[in-house]
Backbone as CSV, one residue per row, in Angstrom:
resi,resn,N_x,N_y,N_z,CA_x,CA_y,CA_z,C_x,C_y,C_z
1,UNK,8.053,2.234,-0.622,8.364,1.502,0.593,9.867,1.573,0.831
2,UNK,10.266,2.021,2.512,11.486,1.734,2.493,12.431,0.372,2.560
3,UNK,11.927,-0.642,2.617,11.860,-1.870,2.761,12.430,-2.544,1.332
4,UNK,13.354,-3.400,1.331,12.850,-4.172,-0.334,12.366,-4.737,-0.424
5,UNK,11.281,-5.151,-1.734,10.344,-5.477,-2.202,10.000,-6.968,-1.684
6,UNK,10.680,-7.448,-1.569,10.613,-8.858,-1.107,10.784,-8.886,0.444
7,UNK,10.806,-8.451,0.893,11.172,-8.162,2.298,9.888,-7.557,2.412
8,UNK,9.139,-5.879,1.878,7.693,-5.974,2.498,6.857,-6.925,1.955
9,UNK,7.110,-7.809,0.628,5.998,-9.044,0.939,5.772,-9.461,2.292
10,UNK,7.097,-10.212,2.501,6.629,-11.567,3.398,6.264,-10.640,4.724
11,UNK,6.294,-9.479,4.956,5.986,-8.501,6.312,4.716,-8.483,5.922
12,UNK,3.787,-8.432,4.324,2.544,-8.270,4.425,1.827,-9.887,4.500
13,UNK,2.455,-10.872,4.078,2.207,-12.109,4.144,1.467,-12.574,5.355
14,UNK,2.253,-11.833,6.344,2.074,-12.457,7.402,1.539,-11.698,8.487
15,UNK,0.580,-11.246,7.278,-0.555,-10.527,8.832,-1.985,-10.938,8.666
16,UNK,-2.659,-10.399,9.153,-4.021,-11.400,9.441,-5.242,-10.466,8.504
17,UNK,-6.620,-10.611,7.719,-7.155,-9.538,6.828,-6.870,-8.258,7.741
18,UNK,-8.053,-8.038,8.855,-7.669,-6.834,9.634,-6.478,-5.877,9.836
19,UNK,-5.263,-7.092,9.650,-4.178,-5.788,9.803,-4.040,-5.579,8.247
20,UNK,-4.210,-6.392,7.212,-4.153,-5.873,5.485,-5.136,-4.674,5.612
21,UNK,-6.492,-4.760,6.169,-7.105,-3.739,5.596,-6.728,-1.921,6.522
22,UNK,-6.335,-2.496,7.616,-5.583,-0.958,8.586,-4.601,-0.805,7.479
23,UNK,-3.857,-1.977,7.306,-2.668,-0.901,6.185,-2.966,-0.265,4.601
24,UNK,-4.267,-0.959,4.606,-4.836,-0.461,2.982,-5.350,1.128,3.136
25,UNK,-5.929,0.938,4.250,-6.452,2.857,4.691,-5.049,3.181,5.369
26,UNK,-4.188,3.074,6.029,-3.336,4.061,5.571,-2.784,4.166,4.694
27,UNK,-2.488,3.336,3.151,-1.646,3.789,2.537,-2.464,4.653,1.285
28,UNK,-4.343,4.453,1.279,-4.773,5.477,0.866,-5.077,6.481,1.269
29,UNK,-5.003,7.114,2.554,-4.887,8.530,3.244,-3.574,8.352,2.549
30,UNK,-2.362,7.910,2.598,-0.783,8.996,2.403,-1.061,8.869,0.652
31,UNK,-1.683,8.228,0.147,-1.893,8.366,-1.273,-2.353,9.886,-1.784
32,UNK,-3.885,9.812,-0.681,-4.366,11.070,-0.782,-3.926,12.501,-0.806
33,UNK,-2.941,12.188,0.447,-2.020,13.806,0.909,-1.181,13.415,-0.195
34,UNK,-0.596,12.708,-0.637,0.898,12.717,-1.940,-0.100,13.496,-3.208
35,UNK,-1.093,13.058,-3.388,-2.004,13.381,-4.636,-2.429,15.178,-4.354
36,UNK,-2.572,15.272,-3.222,-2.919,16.859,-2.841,-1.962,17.859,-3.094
37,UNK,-0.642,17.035,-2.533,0.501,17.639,-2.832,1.222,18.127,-4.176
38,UNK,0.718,16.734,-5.082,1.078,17.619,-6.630,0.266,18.244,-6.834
39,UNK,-0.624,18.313,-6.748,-1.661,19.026,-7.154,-1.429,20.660,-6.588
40,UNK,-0.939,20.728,-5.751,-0.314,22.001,-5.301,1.100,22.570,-5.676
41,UNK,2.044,21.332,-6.318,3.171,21.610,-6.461,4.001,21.644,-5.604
42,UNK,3.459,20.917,-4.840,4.644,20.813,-3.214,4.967,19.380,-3.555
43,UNK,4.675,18.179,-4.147,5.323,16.977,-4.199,6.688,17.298,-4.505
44,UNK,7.703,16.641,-3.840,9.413,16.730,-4.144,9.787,15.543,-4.823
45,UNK,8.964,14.258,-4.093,9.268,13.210,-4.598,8.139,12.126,-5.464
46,UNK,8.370,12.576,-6.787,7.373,11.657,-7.410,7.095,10.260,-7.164
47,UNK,8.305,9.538,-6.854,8.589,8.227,-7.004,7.464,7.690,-6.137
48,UNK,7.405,8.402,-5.119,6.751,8.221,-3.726,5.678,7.874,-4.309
49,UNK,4.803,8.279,-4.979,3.281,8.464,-5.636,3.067,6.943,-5.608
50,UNK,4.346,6.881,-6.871,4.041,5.267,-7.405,4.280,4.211,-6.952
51,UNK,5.104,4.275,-5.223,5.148,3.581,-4.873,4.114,3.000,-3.876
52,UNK,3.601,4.252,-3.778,2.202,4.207,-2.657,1.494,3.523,-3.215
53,UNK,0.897,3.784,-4.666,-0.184,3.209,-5.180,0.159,1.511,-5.653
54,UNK,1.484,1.030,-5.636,1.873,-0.489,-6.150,2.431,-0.865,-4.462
55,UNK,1.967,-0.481,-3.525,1.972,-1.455,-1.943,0.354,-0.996,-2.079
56,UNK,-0.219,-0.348,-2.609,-1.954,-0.742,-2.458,-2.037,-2.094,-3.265
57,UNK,-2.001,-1.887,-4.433,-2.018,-2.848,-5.443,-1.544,-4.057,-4.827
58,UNK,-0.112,-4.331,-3.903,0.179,-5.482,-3.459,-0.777,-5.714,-2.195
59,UNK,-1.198,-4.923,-1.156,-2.136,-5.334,0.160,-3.129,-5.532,-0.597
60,UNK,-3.902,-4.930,-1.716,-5.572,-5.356,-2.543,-5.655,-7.072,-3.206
61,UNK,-4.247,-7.732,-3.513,-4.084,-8.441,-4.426,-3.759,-9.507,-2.557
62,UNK,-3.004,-9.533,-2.013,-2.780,-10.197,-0.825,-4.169,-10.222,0.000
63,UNK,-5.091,-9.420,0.164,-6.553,-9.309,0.535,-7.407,-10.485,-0.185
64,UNK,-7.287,-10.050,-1.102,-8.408,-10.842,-2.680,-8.146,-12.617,-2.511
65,UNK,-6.053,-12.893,-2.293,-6.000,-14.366,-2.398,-6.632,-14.826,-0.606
66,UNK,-6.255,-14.197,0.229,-6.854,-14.650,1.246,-8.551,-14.664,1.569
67,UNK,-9.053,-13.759,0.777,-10.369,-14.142,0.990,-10.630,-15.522,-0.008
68,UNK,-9.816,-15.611,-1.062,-9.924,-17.070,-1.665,-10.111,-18.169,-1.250
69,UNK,-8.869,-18.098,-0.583,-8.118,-19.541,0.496,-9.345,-19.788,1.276
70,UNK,-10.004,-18.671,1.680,-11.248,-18.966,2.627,-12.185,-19.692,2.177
71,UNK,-12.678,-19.355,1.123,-14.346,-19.891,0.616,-13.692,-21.437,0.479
């Protein structure tokens, strides 16, 4: 993320499930193409990988407490 970390929290905080789950499918499509890409040897930037997959990890974990809050 270009964002700091605390800064894209409260940007994911404050959206509603629907927009968590639009941003969960895009950030596994760019997961996908980053993963295609090593796999070809065209990735330049590793970092990228891991950062894709820990803003999933944070929208999956921000998903999970709001369906909480609900029940």
């Amino acid at each position: 993320m270009t964002m700091k970390t605390s800064e894209a929290k409260k940007a994911l905080a404050g959206k509603t499930p629907a927009e968590l789950q639009t941003e969960l499918l895009a950030l596994l499509k760019e997961q996908f193409g980053l993963r295609m890409q090593a796999a070809t040897q065209q990735l330049t930037n590793n970092a990228k990988l891991r950062d894709v997959r820990r803003g999933i990890a944070r929208v999956r974990t921000l998903m999970h407490q709001k369906r909480g809050n609900q029940a």
